[in-house]
Backbone as CSV, one residue per row, in Angstrom:
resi,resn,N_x,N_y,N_z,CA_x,CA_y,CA_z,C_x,C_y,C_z
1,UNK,15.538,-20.776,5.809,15.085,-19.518,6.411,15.041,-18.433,5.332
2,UNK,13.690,-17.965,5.328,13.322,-16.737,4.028,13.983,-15.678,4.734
3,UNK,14.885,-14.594,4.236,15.503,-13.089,4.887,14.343,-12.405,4.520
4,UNK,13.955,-11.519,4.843,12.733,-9.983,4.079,13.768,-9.049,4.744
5,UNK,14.015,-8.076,3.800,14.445,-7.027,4.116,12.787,-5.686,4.747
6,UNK,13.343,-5.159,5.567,12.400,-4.142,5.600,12.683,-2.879,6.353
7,UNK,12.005,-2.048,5.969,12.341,-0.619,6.207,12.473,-0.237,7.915
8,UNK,13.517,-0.239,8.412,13.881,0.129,10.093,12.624,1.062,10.698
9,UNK,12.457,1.784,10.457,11.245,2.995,10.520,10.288,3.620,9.707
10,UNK,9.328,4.568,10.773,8.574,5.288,9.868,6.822,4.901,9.000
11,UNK,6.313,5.268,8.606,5.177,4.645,8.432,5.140,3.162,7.484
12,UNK,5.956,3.069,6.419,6.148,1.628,5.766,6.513,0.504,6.793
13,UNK,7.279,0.863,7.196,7.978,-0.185,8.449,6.420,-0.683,9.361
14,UNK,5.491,0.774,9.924,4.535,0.261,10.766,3.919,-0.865,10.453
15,UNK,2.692,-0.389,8.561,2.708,-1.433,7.865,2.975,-2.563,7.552
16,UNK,4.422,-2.339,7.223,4.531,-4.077,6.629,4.830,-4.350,8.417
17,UNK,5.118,-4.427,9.442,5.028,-5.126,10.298,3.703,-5.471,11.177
18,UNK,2.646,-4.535,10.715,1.084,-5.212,10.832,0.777,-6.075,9.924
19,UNK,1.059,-6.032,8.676,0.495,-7.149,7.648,1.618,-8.416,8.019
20,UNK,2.551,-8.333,8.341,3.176,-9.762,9.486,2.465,-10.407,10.133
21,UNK,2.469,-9.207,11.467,1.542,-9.491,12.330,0.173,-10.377,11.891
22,UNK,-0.624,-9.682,11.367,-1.720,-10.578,10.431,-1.488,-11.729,9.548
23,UNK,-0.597,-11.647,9.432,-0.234,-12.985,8.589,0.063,-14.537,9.673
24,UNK,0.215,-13.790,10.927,0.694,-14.636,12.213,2.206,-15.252,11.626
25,UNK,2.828,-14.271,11.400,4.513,-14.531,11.744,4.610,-13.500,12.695
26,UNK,5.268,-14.484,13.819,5.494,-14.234,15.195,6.981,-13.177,15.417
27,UNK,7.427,-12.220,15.716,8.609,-11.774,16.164,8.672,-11.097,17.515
28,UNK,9.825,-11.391,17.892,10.072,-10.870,19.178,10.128,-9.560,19.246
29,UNK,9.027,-8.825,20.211,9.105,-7.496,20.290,9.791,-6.797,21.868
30,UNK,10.696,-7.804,22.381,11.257,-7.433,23.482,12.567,-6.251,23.384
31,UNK,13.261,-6.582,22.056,14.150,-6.328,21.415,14.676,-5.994,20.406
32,UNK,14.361,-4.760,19.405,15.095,-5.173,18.141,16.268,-4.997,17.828
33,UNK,16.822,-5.574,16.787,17.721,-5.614,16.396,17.345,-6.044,14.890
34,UNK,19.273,-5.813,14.479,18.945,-5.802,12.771,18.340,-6.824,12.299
35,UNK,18.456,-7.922,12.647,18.026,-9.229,12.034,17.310,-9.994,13.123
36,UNK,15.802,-9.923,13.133,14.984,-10.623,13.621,14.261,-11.924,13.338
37,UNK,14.735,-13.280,14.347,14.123,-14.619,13.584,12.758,-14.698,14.493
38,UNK,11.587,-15.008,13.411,10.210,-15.355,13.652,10.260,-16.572,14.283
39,UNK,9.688,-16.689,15.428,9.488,-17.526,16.582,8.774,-18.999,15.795
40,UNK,7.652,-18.891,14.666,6.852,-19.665,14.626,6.431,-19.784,13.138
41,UNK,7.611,-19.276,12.131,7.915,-19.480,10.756,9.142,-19.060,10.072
42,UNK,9.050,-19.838,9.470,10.580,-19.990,8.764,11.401,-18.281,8.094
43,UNK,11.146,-17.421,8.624,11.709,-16.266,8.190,12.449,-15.389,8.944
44,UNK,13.291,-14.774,8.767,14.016,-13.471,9.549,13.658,-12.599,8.848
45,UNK,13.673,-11.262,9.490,13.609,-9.868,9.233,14.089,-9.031,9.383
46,UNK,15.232,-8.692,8.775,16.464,-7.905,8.534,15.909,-6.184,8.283
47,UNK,16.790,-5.424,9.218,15.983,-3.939,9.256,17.007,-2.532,8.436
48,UNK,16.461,-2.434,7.768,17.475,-1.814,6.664,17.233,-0.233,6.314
49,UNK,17.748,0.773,6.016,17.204,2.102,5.537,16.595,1.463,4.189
50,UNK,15.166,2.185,3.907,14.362,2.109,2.399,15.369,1.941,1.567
51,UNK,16.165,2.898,1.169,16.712,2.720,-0.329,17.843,2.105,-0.306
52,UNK,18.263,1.046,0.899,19.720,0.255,0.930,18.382,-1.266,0.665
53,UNK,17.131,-0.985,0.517,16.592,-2.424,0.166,16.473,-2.782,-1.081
54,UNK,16.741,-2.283,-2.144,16.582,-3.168,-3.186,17.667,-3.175,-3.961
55,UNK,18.958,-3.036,-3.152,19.972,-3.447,-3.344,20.381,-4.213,-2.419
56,UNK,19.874,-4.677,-1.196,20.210,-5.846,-0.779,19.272,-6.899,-1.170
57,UNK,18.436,-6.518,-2.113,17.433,-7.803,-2.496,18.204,-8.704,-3.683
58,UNK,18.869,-7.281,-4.492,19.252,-7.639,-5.431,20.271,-8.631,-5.815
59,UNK,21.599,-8.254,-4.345,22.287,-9.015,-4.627,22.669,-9.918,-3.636
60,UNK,21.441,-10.513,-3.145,21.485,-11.529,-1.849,21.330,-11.145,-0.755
61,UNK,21.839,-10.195,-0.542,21.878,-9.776,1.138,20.244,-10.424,1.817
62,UNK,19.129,-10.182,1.451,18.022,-10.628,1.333,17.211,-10.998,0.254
63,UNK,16.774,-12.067,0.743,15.852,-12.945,0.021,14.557,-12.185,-0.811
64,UNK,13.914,-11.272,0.094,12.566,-10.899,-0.294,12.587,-9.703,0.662
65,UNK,11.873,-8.440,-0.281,12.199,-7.388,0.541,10.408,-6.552,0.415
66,UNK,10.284,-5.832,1.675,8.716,-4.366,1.307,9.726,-3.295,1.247
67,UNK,9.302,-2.817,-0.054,9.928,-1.148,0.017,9.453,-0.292,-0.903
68,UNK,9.391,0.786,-0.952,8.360,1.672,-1.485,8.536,1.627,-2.771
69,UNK,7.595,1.706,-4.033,7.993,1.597,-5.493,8.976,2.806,-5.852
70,UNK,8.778,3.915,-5.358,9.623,4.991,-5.549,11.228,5.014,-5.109
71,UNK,11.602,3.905,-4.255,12.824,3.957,-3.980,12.934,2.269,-5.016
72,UNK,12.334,1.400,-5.265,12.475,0.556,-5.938,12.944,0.919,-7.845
73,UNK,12.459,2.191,-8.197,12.374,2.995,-9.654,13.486,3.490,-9.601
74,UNK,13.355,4.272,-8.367,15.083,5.421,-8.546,16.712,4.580,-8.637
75,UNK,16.209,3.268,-7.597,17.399,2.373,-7.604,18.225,1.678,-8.725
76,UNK,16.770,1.141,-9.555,16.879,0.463,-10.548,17.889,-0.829,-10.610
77,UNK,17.790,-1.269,-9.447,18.582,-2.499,-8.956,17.615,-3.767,-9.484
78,UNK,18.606,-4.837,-9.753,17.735,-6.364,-10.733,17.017,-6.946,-9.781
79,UNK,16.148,-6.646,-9.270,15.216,-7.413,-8.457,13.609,-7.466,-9.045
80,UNK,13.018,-9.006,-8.796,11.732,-8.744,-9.913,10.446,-8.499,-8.738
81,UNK,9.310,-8.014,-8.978,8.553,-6.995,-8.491,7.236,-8.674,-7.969
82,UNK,7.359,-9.268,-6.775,5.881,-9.971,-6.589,5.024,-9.878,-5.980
83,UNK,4.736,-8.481,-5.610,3.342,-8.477,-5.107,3.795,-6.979,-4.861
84,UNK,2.411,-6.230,-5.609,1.694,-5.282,-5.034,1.136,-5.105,-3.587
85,UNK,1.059,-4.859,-2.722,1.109,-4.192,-1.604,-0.498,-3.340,-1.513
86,UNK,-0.475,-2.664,-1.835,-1.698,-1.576,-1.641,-1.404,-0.843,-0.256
87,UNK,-0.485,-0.582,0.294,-0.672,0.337,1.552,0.589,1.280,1.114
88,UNK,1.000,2.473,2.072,1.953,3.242,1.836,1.928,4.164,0.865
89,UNK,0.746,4.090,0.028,0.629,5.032,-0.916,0.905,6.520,-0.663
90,UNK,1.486,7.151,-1.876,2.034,8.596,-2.113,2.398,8.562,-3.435
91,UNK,2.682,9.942,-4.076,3.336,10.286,-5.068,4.775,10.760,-5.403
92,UNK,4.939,11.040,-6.336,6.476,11.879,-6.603,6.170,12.632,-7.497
93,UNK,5.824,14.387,-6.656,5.542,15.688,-7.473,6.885,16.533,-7.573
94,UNK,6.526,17.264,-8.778,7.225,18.744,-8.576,6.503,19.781,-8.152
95,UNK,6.743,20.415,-6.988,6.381,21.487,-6.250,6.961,22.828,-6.544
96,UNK,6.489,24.371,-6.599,6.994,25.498,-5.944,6.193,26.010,-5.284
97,UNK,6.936,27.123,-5.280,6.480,27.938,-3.918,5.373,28.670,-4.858
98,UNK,3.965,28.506,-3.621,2.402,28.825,-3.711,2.263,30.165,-4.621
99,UNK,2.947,31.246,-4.699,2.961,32.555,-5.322,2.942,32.714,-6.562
100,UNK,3.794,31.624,-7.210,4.308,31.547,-8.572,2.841,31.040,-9.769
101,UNK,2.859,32.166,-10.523,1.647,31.430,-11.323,2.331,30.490,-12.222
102,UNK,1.731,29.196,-12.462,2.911,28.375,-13.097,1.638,28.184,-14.383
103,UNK,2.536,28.181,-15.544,1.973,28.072,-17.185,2.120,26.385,-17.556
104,UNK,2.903,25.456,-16.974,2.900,24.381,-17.546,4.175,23.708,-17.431
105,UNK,4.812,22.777,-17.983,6.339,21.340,-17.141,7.367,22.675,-18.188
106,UNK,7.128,23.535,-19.160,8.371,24.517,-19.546,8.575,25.209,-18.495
107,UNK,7.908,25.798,-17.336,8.437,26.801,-16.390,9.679,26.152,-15.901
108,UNK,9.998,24.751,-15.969,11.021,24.440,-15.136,12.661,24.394,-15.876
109,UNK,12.225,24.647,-16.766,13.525,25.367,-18.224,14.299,25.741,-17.358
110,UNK,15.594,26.021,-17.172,16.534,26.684,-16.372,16.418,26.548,-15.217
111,UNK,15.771,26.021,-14.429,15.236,26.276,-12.787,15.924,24.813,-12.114
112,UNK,16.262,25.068,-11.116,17.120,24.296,-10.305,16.060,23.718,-9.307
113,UNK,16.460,22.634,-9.512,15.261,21.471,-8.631,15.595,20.707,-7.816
114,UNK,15.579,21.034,-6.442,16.175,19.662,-5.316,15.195,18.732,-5.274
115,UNK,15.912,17.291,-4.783,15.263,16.098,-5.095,16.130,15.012,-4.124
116,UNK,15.339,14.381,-3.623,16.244,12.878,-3.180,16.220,11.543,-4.266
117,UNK,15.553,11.973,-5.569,14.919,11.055,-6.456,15.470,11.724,-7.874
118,UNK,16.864,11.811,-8.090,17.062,12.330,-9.503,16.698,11.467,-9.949
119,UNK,17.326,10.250,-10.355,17.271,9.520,-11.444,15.675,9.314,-11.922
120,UNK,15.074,9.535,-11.287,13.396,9.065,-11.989,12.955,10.928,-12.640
121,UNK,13.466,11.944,-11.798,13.267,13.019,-11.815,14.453,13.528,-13.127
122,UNK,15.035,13.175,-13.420,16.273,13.456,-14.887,15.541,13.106,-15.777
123,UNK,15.230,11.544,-15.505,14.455,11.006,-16.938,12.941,11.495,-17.330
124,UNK,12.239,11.660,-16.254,11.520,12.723,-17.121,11.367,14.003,-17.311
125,UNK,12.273,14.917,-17.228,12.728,15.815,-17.277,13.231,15.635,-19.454
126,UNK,13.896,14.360,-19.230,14.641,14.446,-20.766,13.622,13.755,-21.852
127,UNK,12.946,13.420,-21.044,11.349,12.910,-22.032,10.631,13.971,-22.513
128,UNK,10.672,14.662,-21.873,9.926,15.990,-22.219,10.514,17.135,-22.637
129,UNK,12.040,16.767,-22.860,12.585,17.858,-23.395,13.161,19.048,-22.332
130,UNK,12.960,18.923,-21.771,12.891,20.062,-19.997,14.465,19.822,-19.632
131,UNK,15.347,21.095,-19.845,16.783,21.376,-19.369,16.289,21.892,-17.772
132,UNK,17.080,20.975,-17.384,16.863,21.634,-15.734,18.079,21.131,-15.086
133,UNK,18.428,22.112,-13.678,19.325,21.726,-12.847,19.104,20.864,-11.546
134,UNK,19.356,19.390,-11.732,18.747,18.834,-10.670,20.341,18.583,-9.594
135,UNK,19.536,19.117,-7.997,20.302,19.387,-7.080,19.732,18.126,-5.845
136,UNK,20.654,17.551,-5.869,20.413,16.368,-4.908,20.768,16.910,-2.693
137,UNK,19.435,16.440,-2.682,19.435,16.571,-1.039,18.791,14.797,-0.526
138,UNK,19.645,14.754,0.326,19.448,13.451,1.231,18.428,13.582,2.605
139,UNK,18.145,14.995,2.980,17.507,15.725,4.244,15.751,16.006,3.224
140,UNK,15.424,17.313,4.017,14.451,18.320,3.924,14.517,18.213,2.968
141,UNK,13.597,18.043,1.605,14.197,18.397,0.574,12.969,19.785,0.341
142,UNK,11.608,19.702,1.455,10.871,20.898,0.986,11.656,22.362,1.512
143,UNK,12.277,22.428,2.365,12.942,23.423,3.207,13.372,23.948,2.007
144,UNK,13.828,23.775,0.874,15.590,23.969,-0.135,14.375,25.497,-0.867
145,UNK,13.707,25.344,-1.367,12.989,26.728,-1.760,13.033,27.871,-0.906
146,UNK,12.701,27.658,0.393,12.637,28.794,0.924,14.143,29.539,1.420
147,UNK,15.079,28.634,1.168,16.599,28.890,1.923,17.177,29.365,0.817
148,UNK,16.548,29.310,-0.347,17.795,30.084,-2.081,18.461,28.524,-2.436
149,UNK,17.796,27.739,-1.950,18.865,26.721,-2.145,18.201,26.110,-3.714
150,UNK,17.034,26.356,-4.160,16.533,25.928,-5.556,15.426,26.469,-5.557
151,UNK,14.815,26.404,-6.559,13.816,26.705,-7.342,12.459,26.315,-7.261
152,UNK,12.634,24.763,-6.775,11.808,23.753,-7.001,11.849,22.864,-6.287
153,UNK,10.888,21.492,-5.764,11.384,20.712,-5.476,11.248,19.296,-5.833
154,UNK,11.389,18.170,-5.799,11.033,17.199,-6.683,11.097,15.982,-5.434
155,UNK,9.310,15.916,-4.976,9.943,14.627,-3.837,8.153,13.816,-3.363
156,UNK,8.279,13.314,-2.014,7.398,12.458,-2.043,6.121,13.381,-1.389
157,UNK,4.566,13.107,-1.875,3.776,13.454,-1.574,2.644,12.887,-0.951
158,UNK,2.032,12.984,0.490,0.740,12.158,0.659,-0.245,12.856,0.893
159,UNK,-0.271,13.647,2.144,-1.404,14.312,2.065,-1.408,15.721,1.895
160,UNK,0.121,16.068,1.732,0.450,17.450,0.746,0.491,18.735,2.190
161,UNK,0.221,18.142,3.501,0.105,19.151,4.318,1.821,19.580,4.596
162,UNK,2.865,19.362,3.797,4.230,18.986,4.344,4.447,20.252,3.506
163,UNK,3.760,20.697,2.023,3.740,21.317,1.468,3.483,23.034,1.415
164,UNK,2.167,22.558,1.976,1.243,24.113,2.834,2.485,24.438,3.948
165,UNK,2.778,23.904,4.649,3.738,24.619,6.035,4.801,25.165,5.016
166,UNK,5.436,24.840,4.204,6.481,25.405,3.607,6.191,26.870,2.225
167,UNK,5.318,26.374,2.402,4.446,27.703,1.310,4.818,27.020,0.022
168,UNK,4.249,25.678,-0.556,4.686,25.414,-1.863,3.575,24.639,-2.112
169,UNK,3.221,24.917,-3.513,2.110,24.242,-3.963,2.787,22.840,-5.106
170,UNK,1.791,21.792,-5.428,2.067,20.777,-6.212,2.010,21.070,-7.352
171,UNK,2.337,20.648,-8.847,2.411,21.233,-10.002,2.313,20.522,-10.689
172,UNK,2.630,18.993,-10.609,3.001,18.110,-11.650,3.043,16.424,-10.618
173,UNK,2.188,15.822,-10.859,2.315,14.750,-9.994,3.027,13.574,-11.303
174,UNK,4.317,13.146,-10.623,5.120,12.303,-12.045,4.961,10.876,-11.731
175,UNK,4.965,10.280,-10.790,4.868,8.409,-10.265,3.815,8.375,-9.313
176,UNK,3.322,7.543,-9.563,2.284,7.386,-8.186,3.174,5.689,-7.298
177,UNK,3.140,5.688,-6.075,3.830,5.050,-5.456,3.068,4.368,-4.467
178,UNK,3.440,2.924,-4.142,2.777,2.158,-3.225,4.262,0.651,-2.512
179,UNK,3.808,0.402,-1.242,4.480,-0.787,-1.071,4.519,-2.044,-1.979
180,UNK,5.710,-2.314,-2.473,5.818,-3.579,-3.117,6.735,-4.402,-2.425
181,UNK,5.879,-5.904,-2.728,7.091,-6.785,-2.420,8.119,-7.203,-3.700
182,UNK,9.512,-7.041,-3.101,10.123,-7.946,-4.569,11.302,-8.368,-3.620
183,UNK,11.744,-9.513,-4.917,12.650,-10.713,-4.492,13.665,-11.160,-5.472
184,UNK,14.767,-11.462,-5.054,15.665,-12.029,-5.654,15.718,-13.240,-6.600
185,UNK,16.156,-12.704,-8.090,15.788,-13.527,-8.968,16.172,-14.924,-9.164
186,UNK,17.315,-15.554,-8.113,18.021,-16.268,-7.618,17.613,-17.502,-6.618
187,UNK,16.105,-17.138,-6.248,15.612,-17.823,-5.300,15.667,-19.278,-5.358
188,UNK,15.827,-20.282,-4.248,16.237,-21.823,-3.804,14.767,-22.085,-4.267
189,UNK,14.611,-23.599,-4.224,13.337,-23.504,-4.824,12.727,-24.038,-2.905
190,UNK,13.691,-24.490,-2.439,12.803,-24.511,-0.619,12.515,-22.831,-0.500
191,UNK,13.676,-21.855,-0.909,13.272,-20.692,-0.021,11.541,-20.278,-1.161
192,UNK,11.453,-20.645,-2.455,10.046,-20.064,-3.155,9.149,-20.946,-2.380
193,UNK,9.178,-22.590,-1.807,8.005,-22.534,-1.243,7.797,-22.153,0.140
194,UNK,8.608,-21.122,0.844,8.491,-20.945,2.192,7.369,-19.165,1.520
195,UNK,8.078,-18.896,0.297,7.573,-17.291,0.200,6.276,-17.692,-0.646
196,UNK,6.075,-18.991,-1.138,4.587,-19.301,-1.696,3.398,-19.194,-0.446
197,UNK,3.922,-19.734,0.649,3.111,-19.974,1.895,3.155,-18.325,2.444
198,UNK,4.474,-17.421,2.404,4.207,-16.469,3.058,3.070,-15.533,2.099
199,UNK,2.938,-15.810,1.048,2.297,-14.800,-0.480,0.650,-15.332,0.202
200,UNK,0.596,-16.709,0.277,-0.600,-16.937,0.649,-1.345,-16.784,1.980
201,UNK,-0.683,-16.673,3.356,-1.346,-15.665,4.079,-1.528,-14.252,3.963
202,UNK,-0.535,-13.642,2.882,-0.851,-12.396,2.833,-2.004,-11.971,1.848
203,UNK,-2.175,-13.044,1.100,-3.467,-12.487,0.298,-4.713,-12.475,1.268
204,UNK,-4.929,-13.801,2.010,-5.668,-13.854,2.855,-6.021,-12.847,3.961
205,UNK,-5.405,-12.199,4.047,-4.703,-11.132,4.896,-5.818,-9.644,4.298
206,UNK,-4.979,-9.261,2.684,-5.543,-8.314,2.173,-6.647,-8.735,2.030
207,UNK,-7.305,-9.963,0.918,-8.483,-9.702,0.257,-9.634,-9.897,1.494
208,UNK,-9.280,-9.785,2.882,-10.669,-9.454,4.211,-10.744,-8.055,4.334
209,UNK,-9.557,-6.795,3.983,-9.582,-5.426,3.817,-10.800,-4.948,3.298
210,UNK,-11.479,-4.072,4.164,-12.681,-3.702,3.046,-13.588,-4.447,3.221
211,UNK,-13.551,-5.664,3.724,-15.139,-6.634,3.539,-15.319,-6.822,5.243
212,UNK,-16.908,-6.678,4.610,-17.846,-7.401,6.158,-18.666,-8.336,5.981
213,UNK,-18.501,-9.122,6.847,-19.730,-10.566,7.206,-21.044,-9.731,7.791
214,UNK,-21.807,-10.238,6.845,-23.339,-9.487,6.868,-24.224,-10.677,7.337
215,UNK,-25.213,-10.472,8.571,-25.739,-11.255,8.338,-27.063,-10.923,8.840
216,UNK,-28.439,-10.643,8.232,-29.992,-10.378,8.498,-31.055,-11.336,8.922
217,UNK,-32.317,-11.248,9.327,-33.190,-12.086,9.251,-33.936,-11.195,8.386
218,UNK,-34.828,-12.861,7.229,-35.504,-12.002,6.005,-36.746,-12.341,5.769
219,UNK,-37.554,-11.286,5.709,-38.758,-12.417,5.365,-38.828,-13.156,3.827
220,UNK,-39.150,-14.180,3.948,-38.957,-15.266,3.042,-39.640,-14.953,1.464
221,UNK,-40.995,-14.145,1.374,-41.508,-14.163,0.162,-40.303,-12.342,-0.362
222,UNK,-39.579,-11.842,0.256,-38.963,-10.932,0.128,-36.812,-11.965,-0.440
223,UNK,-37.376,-12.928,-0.219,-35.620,-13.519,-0.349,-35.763,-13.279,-1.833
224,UNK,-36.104,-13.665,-2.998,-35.131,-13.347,-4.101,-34.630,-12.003,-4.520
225,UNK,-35.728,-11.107,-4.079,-35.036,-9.760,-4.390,-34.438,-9.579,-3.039
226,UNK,-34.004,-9.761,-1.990,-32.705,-9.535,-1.423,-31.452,-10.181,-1.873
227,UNK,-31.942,-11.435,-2.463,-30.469,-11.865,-2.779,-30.161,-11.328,-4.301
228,UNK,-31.452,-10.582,-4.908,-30.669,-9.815,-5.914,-30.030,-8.538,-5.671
229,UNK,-30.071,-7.731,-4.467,-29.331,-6.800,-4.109,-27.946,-7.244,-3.492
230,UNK,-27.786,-8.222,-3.177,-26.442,-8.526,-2.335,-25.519,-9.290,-3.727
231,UNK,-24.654,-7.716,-3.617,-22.780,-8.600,-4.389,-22.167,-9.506,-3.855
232,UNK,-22.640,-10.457,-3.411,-21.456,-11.308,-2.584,-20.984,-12.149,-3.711
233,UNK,-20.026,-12.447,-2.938,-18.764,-13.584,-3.344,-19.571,-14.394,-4.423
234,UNK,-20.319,-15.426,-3.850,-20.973,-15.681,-4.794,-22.709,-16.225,-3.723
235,UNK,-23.319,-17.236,-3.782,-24.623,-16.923,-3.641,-24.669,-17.005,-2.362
236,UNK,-25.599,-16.062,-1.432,-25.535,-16.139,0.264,-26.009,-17.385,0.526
237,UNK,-25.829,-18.009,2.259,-25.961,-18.719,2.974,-27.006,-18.324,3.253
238,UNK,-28.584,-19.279,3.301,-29.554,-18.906,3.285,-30.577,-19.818,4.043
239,UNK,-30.298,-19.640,5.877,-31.089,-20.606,6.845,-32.412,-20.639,7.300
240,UNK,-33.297,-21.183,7.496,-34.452,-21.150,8.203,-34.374,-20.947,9.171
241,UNK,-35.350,-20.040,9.732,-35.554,-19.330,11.152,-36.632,-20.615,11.661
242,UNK,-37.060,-19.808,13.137,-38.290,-20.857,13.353,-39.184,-20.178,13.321
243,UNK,-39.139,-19.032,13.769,-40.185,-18.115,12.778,-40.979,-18.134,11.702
244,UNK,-42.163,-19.114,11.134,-42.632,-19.147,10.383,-42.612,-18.088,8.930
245,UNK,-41.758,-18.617,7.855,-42.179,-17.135,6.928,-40.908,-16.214,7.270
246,UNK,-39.707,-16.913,7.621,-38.563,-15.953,7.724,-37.273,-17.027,7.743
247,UNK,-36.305,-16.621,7.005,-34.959,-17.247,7.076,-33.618,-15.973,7.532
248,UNK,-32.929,-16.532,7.916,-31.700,-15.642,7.997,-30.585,-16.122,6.749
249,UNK,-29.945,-14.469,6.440,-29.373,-14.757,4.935,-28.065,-14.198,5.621
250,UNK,-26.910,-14.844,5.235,-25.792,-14.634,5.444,-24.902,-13.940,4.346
251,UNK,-23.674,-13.022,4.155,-23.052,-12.685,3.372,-21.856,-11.778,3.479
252,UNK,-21.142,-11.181,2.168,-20.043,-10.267,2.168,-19.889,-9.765,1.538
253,UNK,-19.758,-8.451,2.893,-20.084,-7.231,1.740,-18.751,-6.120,1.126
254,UNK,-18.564,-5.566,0.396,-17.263,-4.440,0.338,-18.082,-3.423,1.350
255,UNK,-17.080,-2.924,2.305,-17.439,-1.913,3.195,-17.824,-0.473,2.141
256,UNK,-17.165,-0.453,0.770,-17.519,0.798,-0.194,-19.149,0.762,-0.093
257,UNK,-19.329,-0.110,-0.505,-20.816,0.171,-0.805,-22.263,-0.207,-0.001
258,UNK,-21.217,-0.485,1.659,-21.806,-1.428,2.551,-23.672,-0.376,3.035
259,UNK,-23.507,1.065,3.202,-24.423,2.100,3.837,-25.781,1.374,2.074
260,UNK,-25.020,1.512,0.976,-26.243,1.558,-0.342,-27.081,0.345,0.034
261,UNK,-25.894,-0.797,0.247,-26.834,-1.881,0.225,-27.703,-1.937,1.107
262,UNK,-27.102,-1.805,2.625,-28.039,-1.951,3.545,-29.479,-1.205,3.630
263,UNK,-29.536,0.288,2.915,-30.929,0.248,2.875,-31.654,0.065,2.115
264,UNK,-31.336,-0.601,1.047,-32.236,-1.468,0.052,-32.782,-3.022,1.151
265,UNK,-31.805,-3.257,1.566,-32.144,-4.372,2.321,-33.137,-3.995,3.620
266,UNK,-33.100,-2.922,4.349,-33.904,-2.285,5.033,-35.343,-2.518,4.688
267,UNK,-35.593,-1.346,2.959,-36.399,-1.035,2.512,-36.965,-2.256,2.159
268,UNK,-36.739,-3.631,1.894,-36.897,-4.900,1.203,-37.635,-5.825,2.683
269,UNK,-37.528,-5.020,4.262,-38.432,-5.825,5.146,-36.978,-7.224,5.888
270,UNK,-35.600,-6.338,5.663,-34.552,-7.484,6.392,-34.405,-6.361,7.834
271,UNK,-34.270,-7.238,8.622,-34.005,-6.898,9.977,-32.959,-7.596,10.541
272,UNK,-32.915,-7.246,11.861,-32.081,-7.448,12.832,-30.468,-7.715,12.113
273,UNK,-30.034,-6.567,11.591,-28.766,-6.947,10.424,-27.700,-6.732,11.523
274,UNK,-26.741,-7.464,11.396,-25.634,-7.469,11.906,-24.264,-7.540,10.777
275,UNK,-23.026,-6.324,11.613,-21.963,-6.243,10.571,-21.037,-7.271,11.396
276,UNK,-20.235,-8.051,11.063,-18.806,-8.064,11.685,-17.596,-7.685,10.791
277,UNK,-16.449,-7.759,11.066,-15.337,-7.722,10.771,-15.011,-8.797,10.434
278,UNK,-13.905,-8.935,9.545,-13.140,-10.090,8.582,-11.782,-9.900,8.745
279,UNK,-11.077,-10.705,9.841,-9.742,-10.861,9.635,-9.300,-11.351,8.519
280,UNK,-9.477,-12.338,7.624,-8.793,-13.300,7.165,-9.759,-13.943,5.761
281,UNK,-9.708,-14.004,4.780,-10.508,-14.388,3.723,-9.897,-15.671,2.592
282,UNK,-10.001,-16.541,2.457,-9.653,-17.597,1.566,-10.314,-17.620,0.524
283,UNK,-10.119,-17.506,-0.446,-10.820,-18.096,-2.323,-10.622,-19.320,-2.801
């Protein structure tokens, strides 16, 4: 049985328990509790505060843990990093308050900086030479400016509206941060192939993000320059209609650039186009 540690609440927690979900590991949602066993694969899911996870990755408590790179940096606990994630994204800025015309990372010379993130927030502070007073908060840490309680603040950023309500602008964006998976360097070699199988629905999982199953009817003396507009994977599925003088062309597209292609393909005489959705993608 693989353990994953993962975050009890909050938007990471939503996440990694949809990319589960998608992965079809089954858990009981009648009930939670700390340690949840998957009905229909070999794993439990142990529910932990963020920054008590990569110290229980580290030293057994769990096998394999999701937790944000920013609490994974500040911890600096021995756990090795296998898989990037791509969801949960944010930063770790230094903020003040909106009024202050700021000249550059010396304004923070003398200035007292609350933070739930010293240790990443010290060290570059001493990289750059920058004497500062860093004041540790476990709460609010944007509140601490407006109360006299510091100067500054040093914490996580996404869409910065957390910022505007408090009257403080961004100044210095220092880590950029995303969900990672990491795991104990210790691993059984049964528990690596239970997390080889779990790594491989989850790619399957991500690399359908973003893509659509395209599929048109084309007229036929128009097929090579449609299939020179289409990026797919590699060369489309390309059927005969009964339509004399027309085939239907199948494909996949990145949703980025899905509006460009389609009206080249428009303009090129393809019709009746249909998008679907992509749960699930294999290479």
């Amino acid at each position: 049985m693989l353990r994953i540690a993962v975050q009890a609440k909050g938007r990471l927690f939503e996440e990694t328990m949809a990319l589960l979900e998608e992965s079809d590991i089954k858990l009981s949602s009648s009930k939670r509790t700390l340690l949840v066993q998957s009905t229909n694969f070999p794993v439990e899911v142990l529910f932990l505060r963020d920054d008590d996870i990569p110290q229980s990755v580290a030293t057994g408590v769990a096998d394999i843990g999701i937790v944000g790179e920013n609490e994974y940096v500040e911890k600096e606990e021995d756990a090795v990093i296998i898989k990037r994630l791509g969801f949960s994204k944010c930063r770790l800025s230094l903020a003040i308050p909106k009024d202050i015309d700021y000249p550059g990372l010396q304004w923070f010379n003398n200035k007292k900086i609350a933070t739930s993130y010293p240790v990443i927030l010290k060290k570059h502070m001493q990289a750059n030479g920058i004497k500062a007073e860093v004041h540790v908060i476990t709460g609010s840490v944007e509140v601490a400016p407006g109360i006299g309680l510091a100067d500054a603040i040093f914490d996580i950023v996404s869409s910065g509206s957390t910022l505007v309500s408090n009257r403080l602008k961004e100044v210095e964006v220092i880590m950029k941060s995303e969900a990672l998976l990491i795991a104990n360097k210790e691993l059984s070699d049964e528990k690596k192939e239970v997390l080889n199988e779990l790594l491989f629905r989850m790619d399957a999982v991500k690399t359908a993000e973003d893509k659509k199953y395209v599929l048109m009817n084309a007229p036929k003396e128009k097929l090579n320059e449609i299939i020179d507009v289409l990026p797919g994977m590699k060369s489309p599925t390309v059927m005969p209609l009964a339509q004399e003088g027309w085939c239907s062309v199948h494909t996949v597209l990145d949703e980025k650039r899905f509006w460009e292609i389609i009206g080249k393909l428009k303009a090129l005489g393809a019709e009746g186009i249909l998008v679907l959705p992509i749960e699930k993608m294999i290479l």
